[in-house]
C-alpha positions in Angstrom: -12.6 -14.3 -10.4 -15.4 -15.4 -8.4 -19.0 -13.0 -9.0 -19.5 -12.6 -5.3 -15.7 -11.3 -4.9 -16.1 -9.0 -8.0 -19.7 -7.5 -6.6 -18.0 -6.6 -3.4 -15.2 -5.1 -5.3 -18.3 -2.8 -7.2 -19.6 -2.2 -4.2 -17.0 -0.4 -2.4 -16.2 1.6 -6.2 -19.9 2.9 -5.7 -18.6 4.1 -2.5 -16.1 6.9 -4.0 -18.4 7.0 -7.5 -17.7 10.9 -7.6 -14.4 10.4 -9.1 -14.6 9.7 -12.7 -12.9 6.0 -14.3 -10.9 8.3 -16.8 -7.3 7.9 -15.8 -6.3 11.7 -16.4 -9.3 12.3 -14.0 -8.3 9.8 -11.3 -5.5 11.5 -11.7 -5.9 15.4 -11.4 -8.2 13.8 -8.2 -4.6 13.2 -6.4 -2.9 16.1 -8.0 -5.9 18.4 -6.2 -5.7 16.7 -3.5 -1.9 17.0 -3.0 -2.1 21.2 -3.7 -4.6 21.6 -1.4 -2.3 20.2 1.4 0.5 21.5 -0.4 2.3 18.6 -1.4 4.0 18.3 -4.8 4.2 15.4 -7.1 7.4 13.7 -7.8 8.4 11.4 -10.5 10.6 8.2 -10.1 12.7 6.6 -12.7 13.7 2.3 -11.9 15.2 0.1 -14.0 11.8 -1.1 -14.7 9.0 1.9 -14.4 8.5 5.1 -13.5 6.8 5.5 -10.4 5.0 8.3 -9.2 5.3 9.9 -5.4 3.7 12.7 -3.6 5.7 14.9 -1.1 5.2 17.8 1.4 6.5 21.1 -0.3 9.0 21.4 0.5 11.3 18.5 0.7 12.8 19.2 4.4 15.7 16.9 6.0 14.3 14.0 8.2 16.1 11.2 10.2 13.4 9.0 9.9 11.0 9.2 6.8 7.7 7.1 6.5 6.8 6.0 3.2 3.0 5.0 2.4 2.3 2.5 -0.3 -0.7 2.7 -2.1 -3.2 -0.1 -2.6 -4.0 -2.3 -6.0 -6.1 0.3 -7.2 -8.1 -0.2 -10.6 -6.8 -3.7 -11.3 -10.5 -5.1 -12.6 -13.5 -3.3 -14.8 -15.3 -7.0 -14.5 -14.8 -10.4 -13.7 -12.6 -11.1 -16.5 -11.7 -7.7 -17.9 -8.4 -6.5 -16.3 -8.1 -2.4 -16.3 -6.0 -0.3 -18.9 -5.0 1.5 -16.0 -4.5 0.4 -12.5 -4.7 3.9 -10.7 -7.0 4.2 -8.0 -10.6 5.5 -8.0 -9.6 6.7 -4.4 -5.9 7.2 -3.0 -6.5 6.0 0.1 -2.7 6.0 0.8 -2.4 9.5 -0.1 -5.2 10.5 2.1 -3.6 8.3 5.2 0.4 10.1 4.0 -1.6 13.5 4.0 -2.9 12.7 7.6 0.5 10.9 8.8 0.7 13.0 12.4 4.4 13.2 13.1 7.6 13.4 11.3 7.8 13.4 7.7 5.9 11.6 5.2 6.0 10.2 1.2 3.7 8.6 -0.4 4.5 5.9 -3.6 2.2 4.7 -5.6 2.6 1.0 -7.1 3.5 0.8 -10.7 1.7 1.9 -13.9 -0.6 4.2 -11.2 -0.6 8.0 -11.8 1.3 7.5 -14.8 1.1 9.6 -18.0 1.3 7.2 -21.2 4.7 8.5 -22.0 5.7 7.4 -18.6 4.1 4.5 -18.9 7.1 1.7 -19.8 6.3 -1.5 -19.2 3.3 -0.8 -17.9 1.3 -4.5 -18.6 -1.9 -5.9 -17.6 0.3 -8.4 -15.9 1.5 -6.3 -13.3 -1.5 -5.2 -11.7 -3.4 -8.8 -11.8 -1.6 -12.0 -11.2 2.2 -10.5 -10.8 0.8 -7.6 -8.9 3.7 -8.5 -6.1 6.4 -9.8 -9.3 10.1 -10.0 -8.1 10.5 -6.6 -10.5 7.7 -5.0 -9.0 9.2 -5.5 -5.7 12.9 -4.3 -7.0 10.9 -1.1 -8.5 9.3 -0.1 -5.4 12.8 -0.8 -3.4 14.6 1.8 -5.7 11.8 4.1 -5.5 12.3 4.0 -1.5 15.8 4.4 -1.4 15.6 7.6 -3.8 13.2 9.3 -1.3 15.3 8.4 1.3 18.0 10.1 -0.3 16.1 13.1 -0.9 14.9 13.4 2.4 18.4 12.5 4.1 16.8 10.0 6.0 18.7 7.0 7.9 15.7 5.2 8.8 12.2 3.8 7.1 8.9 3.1 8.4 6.8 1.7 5.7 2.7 2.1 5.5 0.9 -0.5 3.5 -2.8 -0.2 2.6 -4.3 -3.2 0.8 -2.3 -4.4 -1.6 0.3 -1.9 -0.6 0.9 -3.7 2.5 2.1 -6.9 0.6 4.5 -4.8 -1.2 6.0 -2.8 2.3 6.3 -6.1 3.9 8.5 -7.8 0.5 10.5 -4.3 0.7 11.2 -4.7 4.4 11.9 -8.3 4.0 14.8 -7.3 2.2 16.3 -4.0 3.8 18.2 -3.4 6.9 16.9 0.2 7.4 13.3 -0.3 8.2 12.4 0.4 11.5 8.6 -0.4 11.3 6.0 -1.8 9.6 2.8 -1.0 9.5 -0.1 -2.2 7.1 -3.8 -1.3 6.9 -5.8 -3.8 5.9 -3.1 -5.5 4.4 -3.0 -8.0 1.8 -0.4 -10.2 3.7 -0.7 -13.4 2.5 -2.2 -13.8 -1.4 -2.6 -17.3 -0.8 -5.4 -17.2 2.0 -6.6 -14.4 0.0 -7.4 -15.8 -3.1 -8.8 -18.9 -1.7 -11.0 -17.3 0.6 -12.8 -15.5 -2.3 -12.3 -18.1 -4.7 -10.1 -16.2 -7.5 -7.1 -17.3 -9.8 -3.8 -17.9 -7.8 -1.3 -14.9 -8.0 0.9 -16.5 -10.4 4.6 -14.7 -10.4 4.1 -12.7 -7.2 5.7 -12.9 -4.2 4.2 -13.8 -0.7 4.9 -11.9 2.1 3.8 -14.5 4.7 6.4 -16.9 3.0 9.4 -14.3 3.9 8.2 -14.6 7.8 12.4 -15.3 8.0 13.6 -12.2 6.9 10.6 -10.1 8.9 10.8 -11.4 12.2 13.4 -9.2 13.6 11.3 -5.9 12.4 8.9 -4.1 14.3 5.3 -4.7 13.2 2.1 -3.7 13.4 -1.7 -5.1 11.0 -4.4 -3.4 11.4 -7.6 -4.5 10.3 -11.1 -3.4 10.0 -13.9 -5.5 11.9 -16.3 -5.2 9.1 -13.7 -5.4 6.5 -15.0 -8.1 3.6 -12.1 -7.9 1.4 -9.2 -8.4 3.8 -10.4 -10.3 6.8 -8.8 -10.8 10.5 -8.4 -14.7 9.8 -6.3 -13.6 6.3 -3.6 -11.5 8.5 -3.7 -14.1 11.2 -2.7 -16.6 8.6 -0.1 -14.4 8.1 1.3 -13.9 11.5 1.1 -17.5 12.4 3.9 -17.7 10.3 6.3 -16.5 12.6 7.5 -18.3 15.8 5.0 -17.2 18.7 8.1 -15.0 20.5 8.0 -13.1 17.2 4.6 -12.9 16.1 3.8 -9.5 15.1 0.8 -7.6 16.5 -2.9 -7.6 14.8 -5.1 -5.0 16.0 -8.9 -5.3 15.0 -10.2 -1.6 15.0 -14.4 -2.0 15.4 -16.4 -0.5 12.6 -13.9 -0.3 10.2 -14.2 -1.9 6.8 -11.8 -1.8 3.8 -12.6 1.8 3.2 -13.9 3.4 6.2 -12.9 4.8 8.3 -9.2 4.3 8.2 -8.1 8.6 7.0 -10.5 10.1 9.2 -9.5 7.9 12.8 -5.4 7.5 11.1 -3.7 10.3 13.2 -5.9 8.9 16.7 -4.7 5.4 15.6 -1.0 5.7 15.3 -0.9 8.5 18.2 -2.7 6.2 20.6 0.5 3.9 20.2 3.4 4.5 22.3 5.6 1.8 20.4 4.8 3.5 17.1 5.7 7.0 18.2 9.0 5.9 19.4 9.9 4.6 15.7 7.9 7.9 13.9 10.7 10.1 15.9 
C-alpha cells in the first residue's frame, strides 16, 4: 500500500478521532446513534456471515425499500497491518439511511462490521482487504437484501452505496431484476483505476463493478462525487461509466466542496430531493 495513500487514509480517521478504535466502541457509536433516531438493530444470518442492519422502529410495510450500504470501514491500522475488525470509525451510511428523506429506509453493513465475536463466522482479514468485493461477499450481501425486502414487503429496491459500499450495490444490482435505482456516493466503482491511481496491491478475488457494465445498463443510475474528494476521484467513476455504450452511460454528478467525508449527511436529503428522476423511483 503506497505511504501517501495510507496518510490520506489517517488523515480523514483524524477527522471523526472522537470515536474510539475498540470495536465494542465503534460499535455502541452506531447503536446510539440508531436509538436516538429510533431505529433498531437487526441481525442477518447468510450462508456465509452474519450481517448486521439497522432499521426504523418499527418495521412498517413499503412498496419500494432503499437499502444503504456501508463503506470499507476499518480495513487498515498501517501500511501493511490489515484491521482485526473492519467496522467503521464513522457510519457514514447509517448517517445518510438516517437522513434518507422519503419512503423507507435500511441500512446493511458489509461483512464482519458491527459484529459480536460469536457472530463473527468467517469473519477473515481477507474479506475486508483484497476480496473486499469476493463472489461470497457479494452472494452475502444479496441474501441480506432480499431478507429486508421480505420484512418490509417491498417489490422494489433502490440501493445506496457509499465508498466501498457502492461497489458492492452496483455487483448486487448487476444481478437482480428488482432494482429500480442505483445510486453511489463516492463510490468505489471500478478497483482497477482505483488501486492504480494510488499505487496499492490489486484487489485479488473481488469483483469489478465496471466489468458487469452488461448486466447494469438497463438500471437507473446515479454517482455522485465530491469535488475535493482524494480518495475516490471524478476521473475513477468516469472510468467507470465509459464502460457503457454512450446511449447508456449513467449520470456523474460532481457536487463542489465535497470530499470523501464531508459533507455528504448534512446536504443528503437537499441532494436526492433536488432530483426529480430520483423521487419518482424513492415513491
Amino acid at each position: 500500500m503506497s505511504r501517501n495513500y495510507f496518510g490520506l487514509l489517517i488523515g480523514l480517521f483524524a477527522l471523526v478521532s472522537c470515536v474510539n478504535v475498540n470495536p465494542q466502541e465503534r460499535r455502541q457509536h452506531a447503536d446510539m446513534l440508531a436509538i436516538a433516531h429510533d431505529w433498531q438493530q437487526l441481525r442477518l444470518p447468510t450462508e456465509q456471515f452474519v450481517l448486521a442492519a439497522y432499521a426504523s422502529k418499527p418495521i412498517l410495510q413499503a412498496d419500494v425499500l432503499a437499502v444503504y450500504i456501508e463503506g470499507d470501514g476499518l480495513a487498515w491500522l498501517s501500511d501493511s497491518q490489515a484491521s482485526d475488525d473492519p467496522t467503521p470509525l464513522h457510519p457514514v451510511s447509517l448517517e445518510l439511511a438516517i437522513h434518507h428523506p422519503l419512503g423507507a429506509a435500511v441500512y446493511l453493513a458489509r461483512p464482519c462490521q458491527y459484529v459480536e465475536p460469536g457472530e463473527a463466522r468467517n469473519c477473515r482479514q481477507t474479506y475486508w482487504t483484497n476480496r473486499r468485493f469476493a463472489p461470497e461477499v457479494i452472494e452475502a450481501s444479496d441474501q441480506a437484501i432480499s431478507a429486508l425486502k421480505q420484512r418490509f414487503g417491498a417489490s422494489k429496491l433502490v440501493l445506496v452505496g457509499y465508498s466501498g459500499g457502492g461497489a458492492v450495490a452496483a455487483l448486487v444490482a448487476a444481478r437482480r431484476k428488482d432494482v429500480v435505482q442505483l445510486i453511489t456516493v463516492a463510490g468505489n466503482l471500478d478497483h482497477r483505476a482505483w488501486t492504480e491511481h494510488h499505487r496499492v496491491s490489486p484487489l485479488e478475488g473481488s469483483l469489478n463493478p465496471a466489468d458487469g457494465w452488461r448486466a447494469l445498463q438497463d438500471v437507473p443510475q446515479l454517482h455522485f462525487v465530491g469535488e475535493r474528494d482524494a480518495v475516490i476521484s471524478r476521473a475513477m467513476v468516469d472510468a467507470y461509466a465509459s464502460r457503457f455504450p454512450l446511449d447508456r452511460r449513467p449520470e456523474v454528478v460532481m457536487v463542489p466542496g465535497f470530499d470523501h467525508l464531508c459533507c455528504w449527511v448534512e446536504k443528503w436529503g437537499d441532494l436526492l430531493l433536488e432530483r426529480r428522476d430520483v423521487i419518482s423511483h424513492l415513491r
